[in-house]
Every structure is written in C-alpha cells, then in structure tokens.
C-alpha positions as CSV (number, residue, x, y, z in Angstrom):
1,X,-34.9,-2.0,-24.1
2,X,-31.2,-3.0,-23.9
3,X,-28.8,-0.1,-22.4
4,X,-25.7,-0.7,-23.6
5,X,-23.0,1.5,-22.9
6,X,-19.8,2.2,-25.2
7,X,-16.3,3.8,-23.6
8,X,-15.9,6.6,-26.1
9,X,-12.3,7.2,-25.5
10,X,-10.5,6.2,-28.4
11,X,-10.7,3.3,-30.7
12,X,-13.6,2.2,-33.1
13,X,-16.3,3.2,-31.4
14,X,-18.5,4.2,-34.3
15,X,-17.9,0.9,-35.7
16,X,-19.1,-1.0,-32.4
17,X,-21.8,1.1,-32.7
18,X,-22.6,-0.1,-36.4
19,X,-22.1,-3.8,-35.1
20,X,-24.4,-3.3,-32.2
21,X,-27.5,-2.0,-34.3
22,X,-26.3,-5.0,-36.7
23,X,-26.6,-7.6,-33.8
24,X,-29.6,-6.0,-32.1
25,X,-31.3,-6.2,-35.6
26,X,-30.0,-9.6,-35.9
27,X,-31.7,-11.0,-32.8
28,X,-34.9,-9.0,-32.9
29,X,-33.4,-7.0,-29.9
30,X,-34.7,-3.4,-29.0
31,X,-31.5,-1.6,-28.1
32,X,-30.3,2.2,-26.9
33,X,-26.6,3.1,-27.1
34,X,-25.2,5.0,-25.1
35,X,-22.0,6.9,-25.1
36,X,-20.3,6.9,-22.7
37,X,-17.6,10.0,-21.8
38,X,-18.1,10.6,-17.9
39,X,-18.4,8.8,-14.9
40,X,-21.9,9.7,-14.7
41,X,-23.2,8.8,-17.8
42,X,-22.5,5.0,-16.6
43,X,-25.6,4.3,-14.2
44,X,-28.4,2.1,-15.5
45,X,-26.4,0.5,-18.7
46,X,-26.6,-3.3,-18.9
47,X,-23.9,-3.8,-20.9
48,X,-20.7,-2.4,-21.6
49,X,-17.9,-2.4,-25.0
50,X,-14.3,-1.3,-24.1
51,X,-13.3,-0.4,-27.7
52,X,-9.4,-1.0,-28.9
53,X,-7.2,2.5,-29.0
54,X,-4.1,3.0,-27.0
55,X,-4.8,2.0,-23.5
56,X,-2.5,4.4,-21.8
57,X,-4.0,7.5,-23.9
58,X,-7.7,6.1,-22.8
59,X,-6.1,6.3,-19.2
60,X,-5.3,9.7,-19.6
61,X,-8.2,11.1,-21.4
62,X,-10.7,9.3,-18.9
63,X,-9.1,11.4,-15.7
64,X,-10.8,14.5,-15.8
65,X,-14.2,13.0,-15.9
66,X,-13.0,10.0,-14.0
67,X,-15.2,7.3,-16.7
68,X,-12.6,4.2,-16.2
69,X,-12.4,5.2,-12.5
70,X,-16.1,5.0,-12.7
71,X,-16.5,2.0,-14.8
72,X,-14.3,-0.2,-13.2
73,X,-16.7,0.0,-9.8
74,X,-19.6,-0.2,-11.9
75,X,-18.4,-3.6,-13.2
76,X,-17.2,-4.7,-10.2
77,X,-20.5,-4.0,-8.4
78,X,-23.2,-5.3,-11.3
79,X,-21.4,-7.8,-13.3
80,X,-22.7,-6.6,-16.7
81,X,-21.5,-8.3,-19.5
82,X,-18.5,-6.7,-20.9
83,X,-16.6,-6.7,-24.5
84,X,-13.5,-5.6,-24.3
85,X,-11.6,-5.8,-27.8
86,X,-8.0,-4.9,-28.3
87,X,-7.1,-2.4,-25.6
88,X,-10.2,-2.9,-24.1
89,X,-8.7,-6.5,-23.4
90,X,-5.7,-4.6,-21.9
91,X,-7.5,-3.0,-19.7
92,X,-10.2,-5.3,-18.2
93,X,-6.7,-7.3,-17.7
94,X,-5.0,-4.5,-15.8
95,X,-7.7,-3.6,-13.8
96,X,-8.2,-7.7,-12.5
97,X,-11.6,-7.7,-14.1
98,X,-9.9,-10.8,-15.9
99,X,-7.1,-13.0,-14.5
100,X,-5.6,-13.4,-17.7
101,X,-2.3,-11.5,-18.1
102,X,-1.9,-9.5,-21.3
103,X,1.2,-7.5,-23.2
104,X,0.4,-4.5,-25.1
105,X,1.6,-4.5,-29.0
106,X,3.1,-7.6,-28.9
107,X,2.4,-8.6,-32.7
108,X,4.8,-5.6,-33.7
109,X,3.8,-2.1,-34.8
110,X,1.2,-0.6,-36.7
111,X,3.2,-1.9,-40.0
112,X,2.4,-5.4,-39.0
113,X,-1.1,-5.0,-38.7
114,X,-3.0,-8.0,-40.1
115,X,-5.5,-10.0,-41.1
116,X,-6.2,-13.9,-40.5
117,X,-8.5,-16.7,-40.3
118,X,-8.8,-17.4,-36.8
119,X,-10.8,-20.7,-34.6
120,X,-13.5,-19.7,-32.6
121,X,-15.5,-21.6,-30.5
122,X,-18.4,-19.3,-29.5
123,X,-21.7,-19.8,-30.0
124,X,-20.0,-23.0,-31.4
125,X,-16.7,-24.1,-33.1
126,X,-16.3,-21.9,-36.3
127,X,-13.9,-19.4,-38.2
128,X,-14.1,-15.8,-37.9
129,X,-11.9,-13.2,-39.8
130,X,-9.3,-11.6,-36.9
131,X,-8.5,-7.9,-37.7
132,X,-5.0,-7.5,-35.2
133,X,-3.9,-3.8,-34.8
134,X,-1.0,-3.6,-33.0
135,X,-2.6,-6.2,-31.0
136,X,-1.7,-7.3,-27.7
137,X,-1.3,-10.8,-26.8
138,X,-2.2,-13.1,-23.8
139,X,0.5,-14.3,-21.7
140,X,0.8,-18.5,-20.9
141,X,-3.1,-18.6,-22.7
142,X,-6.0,-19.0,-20.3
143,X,-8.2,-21.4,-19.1
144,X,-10.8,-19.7,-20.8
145,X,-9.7,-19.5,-24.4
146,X,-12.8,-19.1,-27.4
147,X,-10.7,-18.0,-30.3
148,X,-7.1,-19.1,-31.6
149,X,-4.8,-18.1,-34.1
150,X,-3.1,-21.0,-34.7
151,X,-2.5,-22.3,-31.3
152,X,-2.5,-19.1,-29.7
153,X,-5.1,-17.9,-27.9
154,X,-6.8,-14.5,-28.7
155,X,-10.1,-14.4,-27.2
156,X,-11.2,-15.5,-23.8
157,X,-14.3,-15.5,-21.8
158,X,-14.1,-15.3,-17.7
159,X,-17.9,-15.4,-16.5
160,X,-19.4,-12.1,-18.5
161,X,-16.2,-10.7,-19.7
162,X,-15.0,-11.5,-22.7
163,X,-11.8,-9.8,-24.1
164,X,-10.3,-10.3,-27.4
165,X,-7.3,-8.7,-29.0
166,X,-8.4,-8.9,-32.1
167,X,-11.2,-6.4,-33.6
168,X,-14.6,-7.6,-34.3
169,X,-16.2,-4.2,-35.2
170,X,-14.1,-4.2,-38.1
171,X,-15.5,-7.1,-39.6
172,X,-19.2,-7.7,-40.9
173,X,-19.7,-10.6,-38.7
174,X,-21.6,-9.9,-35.5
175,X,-21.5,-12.4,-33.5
176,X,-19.9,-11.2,-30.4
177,X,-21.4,-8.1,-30.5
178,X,-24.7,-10.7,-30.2
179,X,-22.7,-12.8,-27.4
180,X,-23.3,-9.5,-25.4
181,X,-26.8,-8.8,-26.3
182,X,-27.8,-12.3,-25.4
183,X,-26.0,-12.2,-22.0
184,X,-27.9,-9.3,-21.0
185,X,-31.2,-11.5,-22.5
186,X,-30.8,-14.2,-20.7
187,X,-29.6,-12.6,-17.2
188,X,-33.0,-10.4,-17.7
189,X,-35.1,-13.7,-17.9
190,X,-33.4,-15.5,-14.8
C-alpha cells in the first residue's frame, strides 16, 4: 500500500484526491491518502502533493502546526516524490527543493485565468489540457522542462520533484498524478 500524503492547506485538494484514486485505479495500485494538516501527520508517507492556493496564506495557515516546517525536512531527509502544482510549484521553489526560480501570478489575475493546449513530454511527447489560475511562471526556463505553452516552460522535473504551474487535478487526465504513483513503484522495487 502506497501512503501518499496531501498538504491540506488550501487549493484543490479534494480534486488531487479524486485524481489520485483515478491514477491508483489506473495502474492497478493499492493506495491510502492521507491528509495532511500537522507536522506530525507527515511520517511514513511515500509521496507527497503540494496542491495550488495562495502560497503566502498556506505559509501562514501551516505555522501553528508547523506542517511546511515539517515537510520541508521530511523531503529533504527521504526524497519522496513530490507534485507540486501551482503554488505548490512556488513553494518547492522557495524552499530550494527545486533550483528553478519562479514568480507568483505572473499570467495576471484571477480574470485571466485560462485554459490551453499545452506540450508535454512525460511519459512521452503528447498534449495535455493546462488549467492556469493565477499561475505563476518560471523564470529564464529550466534545464528540466516537461511541459510548454508555446515555448514557455510550465512543468519541470528535478530528480523526484516535479512542479507545474498549471493544475492537473482539474482536468480528467491523470497522468501526473500516475508519474507519482509510479516513482514511488519503482523506488520500492530497487
């Protein structure tokens, strides 16, 4: 059985939640979901979604039970795969646990929320409808770019994190949420 933990700060968590029993069922995949909304709820997951929201309110609502505080050492010390989608992005960012530098709302305000084709290249080259909510935006790209509006880069992987400022839980196409699933998999059979 896969633990896979979800921030519940803010953001779309029910709908990661949807897409992870999605994926799981997708892959034949036994999985428990676990919310997470204190520092001590962390220990023992094997995976981790950082759910889009605003990331200075998740900062302030995770203080009194110190979670980020909490999750940031747990990542730092296991290396679990981690999604990180929208402000999740912004924070794995912030905190170093990617070296790609990211700006908060940089497609404009919630009015110019929208909705494009993007160019993915995970598990292999495809398209995959973005859904960008005040999204942020990478700075200079990366070197480890997986998904592309246009030329721009919106997704990247670094090792086990991969951050996106787009959000997958809104769609009905799972394959992220099975990226993460499978990382745990195959770190489980090494």
């Amino acid at each position: 059985m896969i633990e896979v933990g979800i921030a519940m700060l803010q953001g779309a968590r029910r709908e990661h939640i949807i897409s992870l029993q999605n994926a799981a069922q997708n892959l034949d995949i036994d999985v428990n979901i676990r919310q997470l909304r204190k520092s001590s709820d962390i220990d023992g997951i094997n995976a981790l979604i950082l759910p889009g929201g605003e990331s200075t309110a998740m900062k302030i609502a995770s203080k009194n039970e110190d979670l980020l505080n909490g999750l940031w050492k747990y990542i730092s010390d296991s290396n679990i795969p981690v999604l990180g989608t929208c402000a999740g992005a912004i924070l794995l960012s912030q905190q170093g646990l990617i070296s790609t530098s990211i700006v908060r709302n940089a497609f404009g305000r919630q009015k110019e929320s929208f909705q494009s084709k993007i160019r993915i290249d995970y598990p292999q080259e495809d398209e995959f409808n973005g859904v960008f909510i005040r999204a942020p935006r990478f700075l200079e790209g990366s070197k480890n770019p997986i998904a592309w509006l246009g030329e721009e880069v919106v997704g990247v992987l670094e090792g086990k994190k991969m951050a996106l400022t787009f959000h997958p839980e809104l769609t009905n196409d799972y394959r992220f949420h099975e990226w993460l699933l499978n990382e745990v998999m195959e770190y489980n059979s090494n």
